[in-house]
PAROSE-82648 format. One record per residue: residue in three letters; x, y, z of N, C-alpha, C in turn. Coordinates in pm, whole numbers, plus 32768, in hexadecimal, padded with zeros to 4 digits. Layout:
N
REC; ALA; X; Y; Z; X; Y; Z; X; Y; Z
...
END
This chain:
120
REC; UNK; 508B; 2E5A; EE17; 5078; 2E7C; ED8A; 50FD; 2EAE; ED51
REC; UNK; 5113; 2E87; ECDD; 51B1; 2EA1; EC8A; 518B; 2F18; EC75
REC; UNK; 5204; 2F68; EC57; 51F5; 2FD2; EBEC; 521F; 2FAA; EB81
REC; UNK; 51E1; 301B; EB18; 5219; 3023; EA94; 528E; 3037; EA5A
REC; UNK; 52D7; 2FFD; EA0D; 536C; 302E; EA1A; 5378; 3039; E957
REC; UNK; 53A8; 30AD; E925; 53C9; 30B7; E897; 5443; 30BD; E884
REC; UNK; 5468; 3087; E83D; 54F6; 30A3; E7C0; 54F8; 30F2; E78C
REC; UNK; 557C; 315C; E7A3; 55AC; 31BA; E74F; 562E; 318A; E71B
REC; UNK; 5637; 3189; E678; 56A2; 31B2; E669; 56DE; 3203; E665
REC; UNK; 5775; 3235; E690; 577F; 32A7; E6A7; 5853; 329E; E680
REC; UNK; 5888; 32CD; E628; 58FF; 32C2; E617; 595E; 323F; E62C
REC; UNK; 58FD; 31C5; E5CA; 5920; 3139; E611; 5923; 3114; E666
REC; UNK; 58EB; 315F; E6DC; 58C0; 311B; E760; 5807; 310E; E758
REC; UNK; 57DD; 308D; E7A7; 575A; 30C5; E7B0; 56F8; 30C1; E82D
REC; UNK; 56DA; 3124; E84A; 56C3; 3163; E8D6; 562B; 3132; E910
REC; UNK; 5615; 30F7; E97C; 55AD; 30C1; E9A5; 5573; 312F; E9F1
REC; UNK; 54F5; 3169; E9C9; 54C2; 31BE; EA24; 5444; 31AA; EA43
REC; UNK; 5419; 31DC; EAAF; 5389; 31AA; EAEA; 5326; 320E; EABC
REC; UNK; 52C6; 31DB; EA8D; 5262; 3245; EA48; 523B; 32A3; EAA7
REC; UNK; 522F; 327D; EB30; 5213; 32F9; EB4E; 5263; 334D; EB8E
REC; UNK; 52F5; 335C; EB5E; 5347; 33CA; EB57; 5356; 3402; EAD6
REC; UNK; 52EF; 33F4; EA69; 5315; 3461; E9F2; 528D; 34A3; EA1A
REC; UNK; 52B2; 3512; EA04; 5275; 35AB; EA26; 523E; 35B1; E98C
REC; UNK; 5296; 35C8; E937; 5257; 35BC; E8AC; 52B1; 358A; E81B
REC; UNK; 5270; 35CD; E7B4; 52E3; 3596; E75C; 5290; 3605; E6F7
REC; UNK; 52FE; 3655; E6B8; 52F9; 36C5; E669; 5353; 369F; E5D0
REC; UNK; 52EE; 36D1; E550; 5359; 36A0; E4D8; 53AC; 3723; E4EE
REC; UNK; 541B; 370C; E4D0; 5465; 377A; E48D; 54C4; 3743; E3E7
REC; UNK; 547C; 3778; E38E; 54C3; 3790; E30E; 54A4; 36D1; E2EB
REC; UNK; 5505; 3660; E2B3; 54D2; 35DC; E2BA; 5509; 35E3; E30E
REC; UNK; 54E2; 35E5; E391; 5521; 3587; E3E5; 54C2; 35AF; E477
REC; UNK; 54B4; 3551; E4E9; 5431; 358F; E53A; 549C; 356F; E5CB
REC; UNK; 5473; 35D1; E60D; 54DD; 35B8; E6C2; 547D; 359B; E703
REC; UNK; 5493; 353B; E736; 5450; 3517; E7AE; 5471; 353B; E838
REC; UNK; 543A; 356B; E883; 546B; 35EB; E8CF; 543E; 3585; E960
REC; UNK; 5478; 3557; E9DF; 548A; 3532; EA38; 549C; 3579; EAA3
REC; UNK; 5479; 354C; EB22; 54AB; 3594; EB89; 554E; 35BD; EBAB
REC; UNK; 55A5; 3549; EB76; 562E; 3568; EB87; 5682; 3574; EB22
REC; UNK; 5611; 357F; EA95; 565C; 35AC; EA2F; 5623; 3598; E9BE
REC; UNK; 566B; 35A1; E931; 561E; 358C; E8D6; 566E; 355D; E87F
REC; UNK; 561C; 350C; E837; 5654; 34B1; E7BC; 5610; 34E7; E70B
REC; UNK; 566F; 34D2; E6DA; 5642; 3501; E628; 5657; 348D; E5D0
REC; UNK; 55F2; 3481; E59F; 55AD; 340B; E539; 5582; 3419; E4BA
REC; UNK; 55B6; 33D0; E461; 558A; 33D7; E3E4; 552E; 33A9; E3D1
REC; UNK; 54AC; 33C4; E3E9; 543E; 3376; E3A3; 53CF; 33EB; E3B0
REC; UNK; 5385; 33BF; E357; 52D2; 3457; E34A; 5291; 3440; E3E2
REC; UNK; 5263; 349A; E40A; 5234; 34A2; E463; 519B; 3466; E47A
REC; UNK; 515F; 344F; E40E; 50F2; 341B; E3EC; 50F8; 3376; E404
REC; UNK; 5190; 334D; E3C3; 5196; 32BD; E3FB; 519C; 32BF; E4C8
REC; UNK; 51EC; 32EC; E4C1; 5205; 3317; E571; 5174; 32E6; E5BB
REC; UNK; 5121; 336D; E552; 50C2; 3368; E5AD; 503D; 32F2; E5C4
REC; UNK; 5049; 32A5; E565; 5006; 321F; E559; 503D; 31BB; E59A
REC; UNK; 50D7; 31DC; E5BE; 50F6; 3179; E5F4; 50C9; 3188; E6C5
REC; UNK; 50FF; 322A; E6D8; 50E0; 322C; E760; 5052; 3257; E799
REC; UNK; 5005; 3267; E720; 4F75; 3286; E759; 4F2E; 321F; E7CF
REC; UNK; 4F39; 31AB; E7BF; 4ECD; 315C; E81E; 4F3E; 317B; E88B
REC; UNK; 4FBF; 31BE; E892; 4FFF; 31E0; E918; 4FFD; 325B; E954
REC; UNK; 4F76; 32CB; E91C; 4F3D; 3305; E935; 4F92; 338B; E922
REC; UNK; 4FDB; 3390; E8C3; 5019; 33F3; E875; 4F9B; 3437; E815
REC; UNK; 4FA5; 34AC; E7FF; 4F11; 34F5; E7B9; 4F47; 3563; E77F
REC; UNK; 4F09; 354F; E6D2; 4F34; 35C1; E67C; 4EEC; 360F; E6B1
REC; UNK; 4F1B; 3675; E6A1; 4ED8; 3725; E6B1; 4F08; 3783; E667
REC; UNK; 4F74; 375A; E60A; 4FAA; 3797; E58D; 4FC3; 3758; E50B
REC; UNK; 4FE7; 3752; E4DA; 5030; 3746; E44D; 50B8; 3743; E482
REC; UNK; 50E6; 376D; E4C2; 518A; 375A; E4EB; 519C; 372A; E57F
REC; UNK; 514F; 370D; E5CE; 5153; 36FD; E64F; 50E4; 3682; E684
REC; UNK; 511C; 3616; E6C8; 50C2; 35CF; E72E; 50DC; 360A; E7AF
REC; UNK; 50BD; 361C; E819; 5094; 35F1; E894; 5066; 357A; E8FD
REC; UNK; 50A1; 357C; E977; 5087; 34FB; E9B8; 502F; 3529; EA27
REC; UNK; 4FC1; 34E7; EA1D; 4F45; 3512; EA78; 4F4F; 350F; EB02
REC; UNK; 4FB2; 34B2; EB10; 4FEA; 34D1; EBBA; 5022; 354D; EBDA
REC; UNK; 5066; 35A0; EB6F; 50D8; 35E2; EBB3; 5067; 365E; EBBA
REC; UNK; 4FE0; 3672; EB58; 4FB8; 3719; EB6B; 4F5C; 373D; EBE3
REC; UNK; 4F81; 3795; EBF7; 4F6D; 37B1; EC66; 4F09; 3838; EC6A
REC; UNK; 4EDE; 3872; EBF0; 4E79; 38B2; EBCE; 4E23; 38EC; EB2C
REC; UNK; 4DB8; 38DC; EB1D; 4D81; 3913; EA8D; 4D57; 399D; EA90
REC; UNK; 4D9E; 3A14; EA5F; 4D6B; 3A94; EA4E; 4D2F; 3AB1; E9BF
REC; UNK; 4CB2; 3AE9; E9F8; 4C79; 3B0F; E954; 4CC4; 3BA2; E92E
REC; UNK; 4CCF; 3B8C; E8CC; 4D11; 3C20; E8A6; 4C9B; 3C98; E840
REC; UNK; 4C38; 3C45; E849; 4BB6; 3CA2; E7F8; 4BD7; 3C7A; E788
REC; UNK; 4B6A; 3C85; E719; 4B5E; 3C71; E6BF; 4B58; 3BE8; E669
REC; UNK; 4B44; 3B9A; E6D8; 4B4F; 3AFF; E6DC; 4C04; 3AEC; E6E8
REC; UNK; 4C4D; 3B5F; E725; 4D01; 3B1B; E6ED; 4CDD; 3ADD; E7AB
REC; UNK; 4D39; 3A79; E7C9; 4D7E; 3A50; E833; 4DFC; 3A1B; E85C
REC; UNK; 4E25; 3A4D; E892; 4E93; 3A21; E8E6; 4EC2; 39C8; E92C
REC; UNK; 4F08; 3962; E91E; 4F22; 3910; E9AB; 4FAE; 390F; E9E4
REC; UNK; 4F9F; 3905; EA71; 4FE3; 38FD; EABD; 5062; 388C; EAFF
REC; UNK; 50BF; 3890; EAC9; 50D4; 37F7; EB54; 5113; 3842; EBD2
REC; UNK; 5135; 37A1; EC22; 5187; 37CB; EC7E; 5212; 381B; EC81
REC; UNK; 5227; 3855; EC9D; 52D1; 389A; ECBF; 528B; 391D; EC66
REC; UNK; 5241; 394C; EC15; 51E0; 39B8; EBE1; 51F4; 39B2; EB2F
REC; UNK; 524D; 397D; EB19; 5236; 3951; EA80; 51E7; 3955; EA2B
REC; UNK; 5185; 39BD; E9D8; 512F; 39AA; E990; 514D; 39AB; E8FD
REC; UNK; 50E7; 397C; E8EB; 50DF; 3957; E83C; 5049; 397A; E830
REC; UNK; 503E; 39C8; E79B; 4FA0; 39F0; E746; 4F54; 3956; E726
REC; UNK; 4EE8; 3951; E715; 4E82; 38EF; E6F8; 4E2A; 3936; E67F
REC; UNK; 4E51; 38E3; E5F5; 4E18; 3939; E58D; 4D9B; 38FB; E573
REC; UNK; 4D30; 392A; E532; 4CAC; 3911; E536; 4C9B; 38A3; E4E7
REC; UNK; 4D16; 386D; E494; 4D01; 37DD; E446; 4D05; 377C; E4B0
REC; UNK; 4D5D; 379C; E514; 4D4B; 3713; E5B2; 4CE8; 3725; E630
REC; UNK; 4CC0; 37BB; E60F; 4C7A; 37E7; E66C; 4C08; 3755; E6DB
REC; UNK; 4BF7; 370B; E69F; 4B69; 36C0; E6AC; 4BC8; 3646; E70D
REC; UNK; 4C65; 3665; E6F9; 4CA2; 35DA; E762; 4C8C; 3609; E7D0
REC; UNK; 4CA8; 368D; E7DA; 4C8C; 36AE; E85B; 4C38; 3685; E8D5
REC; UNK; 4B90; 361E; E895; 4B7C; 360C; E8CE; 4BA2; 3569; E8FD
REC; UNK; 4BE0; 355E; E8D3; 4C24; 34D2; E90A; 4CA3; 34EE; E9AE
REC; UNK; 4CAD; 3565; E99F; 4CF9; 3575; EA42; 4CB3; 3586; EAD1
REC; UNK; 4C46; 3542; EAC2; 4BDB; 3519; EB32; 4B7E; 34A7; EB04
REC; UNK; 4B53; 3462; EB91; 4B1B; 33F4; EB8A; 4A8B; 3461; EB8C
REC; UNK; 4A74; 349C; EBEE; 4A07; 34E1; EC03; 4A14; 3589; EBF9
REC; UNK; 49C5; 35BA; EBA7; 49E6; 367A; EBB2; 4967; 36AA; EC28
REC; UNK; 4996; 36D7; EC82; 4944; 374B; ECCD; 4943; 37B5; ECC9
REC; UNK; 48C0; 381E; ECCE; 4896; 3894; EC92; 4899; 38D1; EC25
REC; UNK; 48CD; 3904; EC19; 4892; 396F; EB70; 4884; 3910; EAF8
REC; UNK; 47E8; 38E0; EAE7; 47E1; 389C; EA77; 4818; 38C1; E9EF
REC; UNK; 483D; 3940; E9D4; 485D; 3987; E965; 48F5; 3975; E94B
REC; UNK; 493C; 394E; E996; 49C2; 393A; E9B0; 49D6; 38DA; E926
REC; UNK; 4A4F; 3914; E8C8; 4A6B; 386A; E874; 49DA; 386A; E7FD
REC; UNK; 496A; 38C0; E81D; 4916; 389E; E7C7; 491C; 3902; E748
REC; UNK; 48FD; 38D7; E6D2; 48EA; 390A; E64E; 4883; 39A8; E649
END
């Protein structure tokens, strides 16, 4: 099976990276970084386009300023009050605001135990 491979442009070069080495991609101000295991790249474009484009590559809003890549987390903390937290690998977290709250459940094929988990 291939992997996925995206185009960045990135200072007239344009950088082939495999989807599943972006960890995530955060807007800052216009412009959104896409944040990698060995580094990160800054892009002019809304993050909203971004995110239509890498969703079926299993990139997942959980902010208004932030996707996530469902491979890299490595845990969901509720923080009460319906706020949560997620986790990736290397310990990296980012907030999950209650307008994305509901992707959350897209980072499992199957949820076991606490039915209340994720629920309204």
């Amino acid at each position: 099976m291939q992997t996925a491979e995206i185009g960045i442009k990135c200072q007239g070069t344009i950088l082939l990276i495999k989807v599943q080495d972006v960890l995530s991609v955060v807007a800052e101000g216009n412009h959104a970084i896409v944040q990698f295991e060995s580094g990160s790249s800054r892009l002019r474009e809304p993050l909203s386009a971004i995110a239509k484009k890498l969703e079926p590559y299993g990139l997942i809003r959980i902010h208004r300023s932030a996707l996530v890549n469902r491979s890299w987390i490595e845990a969901v903390s509720s923080m009460g009050a319906g706020k949560y937290v997620v986790r990736l690998k290397g310990g990296r977290e980012f907030a999950v605001t209650s307008a994305y709250r509901e992707n959350l459940k897209l980072l499992a094929d199957v949820w076991i135990g606490n039915e209340a988990f994720l629920s309204r």
